[in-house]
Residue, then its C-alpha position, 0 to 999 in steps of 0.5 A: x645401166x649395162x651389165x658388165x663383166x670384168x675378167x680380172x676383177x681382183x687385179x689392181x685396174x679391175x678392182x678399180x674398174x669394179x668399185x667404179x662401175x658399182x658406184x654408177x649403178x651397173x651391175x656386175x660380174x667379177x670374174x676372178x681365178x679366186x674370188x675370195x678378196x671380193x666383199x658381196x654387195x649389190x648389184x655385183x655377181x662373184x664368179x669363180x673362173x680359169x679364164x683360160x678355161x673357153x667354156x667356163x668363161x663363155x658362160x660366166x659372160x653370158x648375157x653380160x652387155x659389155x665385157x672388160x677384160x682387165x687380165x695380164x696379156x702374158x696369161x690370157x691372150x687375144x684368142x682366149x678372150x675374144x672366142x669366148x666373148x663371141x661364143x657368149x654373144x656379147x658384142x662390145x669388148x673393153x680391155x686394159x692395155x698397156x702403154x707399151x704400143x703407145x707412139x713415142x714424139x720423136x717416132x717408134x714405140x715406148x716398147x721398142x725406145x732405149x732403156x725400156x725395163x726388160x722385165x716388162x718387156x714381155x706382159x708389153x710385148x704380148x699387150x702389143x699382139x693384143x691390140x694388133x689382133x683386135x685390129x684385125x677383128x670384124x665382128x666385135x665392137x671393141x676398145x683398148x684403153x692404154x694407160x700412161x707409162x706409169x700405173x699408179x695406185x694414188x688417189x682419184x681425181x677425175x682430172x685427165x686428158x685422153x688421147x689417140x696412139x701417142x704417149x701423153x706426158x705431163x708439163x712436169x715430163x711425166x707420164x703417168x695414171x692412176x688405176x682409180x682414174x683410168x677406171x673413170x675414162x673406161x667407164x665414161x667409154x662403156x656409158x658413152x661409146x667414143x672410141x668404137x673399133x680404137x685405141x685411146x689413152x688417158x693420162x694426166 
């Protein structure tokens, strides 16, 4: 079993990422600007933390085997998670990306296709800077797990496919994920490493 800590932990993908790794077994730490949503149980460690505060979240991560971020990009970027798990010396980084830098079949990104709604245009945008930088990364062992275009809060499954850079869309054209599911196929990654140094995606 790892020690994994979530920044993030009371959004609607980290709160699934929780309850998925505690139904495993790991232990965990929640980290969240308020905490106060978290029911204490065990196995699970509840800390209070600004993430953009670099000491603050170096320490709250300190010896965790596996940090998640789960946090919007447009509030923490690559910079401001990457530092602070390096400093901590935690090796491997799971994040929540978006579906945003998913590859389209007729080419070009979902961010940049006609009709993309401008309201998600900048948490996708800075999604997409996440994962250009963690590109670039030398050190870490890292992973970014892009959802399909819609991140649903219906039931849990365990029924998906997974896939690389392109966006997967159902035999019904559609695309799409549940947060209970998405937390299955990030886990399965923390237990069984196949996506080293890669973005992968999951959908149905």
């Amino acid at each position: 079993m790892s020690k994994i800590a979530i920044i993030g932990a009371t959004g609607r993908a980290g709160s699934q990422l929780l309850e998925e790794a505690l139904r495993r077994g790991h232990t965990v730490t929640a980290i969240a600007r308020n905490t106060g949503a978290i029911a204490a149980r065990p196995g699970l460690t509840v800390k209070q933390v600004d993430a953009l505060d670099a000491q603050a979240l170096q320490q709250a991560i300190s010896g965790s085997d596996v940090v998640i971020s789960a946090a919007h990009f447009a509030t923490l970027p690559a910079p401001a998670v990457i530092g602070p798990v390096k400093q901590a010396g935690v090796k491997r980084l799971l994040v929540v990306g978006g579906a945003g830098s998913l590859l389209l079949p007729g080419g070009g990104r979902v961010i940049d296709s006609e009709g993309f709604p401008a309201e998600y245009k900048a948490e996708a945008s800075a999604g997409a800077a996440f994962l250009d930088t963690l590109r670039q990364e030398k050190e870490l062992d890292w992973t970014f797990l892009s959802p399909s275009a819609e991140f649903v809060e219906t039931a849990r499954t365990g029924k998906f496919r997974l896939g690389q850079d392109d966006l997967l869309v159902s035999s019904e054209n559609r695309s799409w994920i549940s947060f209970a599911d998405f937390a299955i196929a990030l886990i399965d990654e923390v237990e069984t490493p196949k996506h080293s140094r890669q973005r992968f995606t999951v959908g149905y």
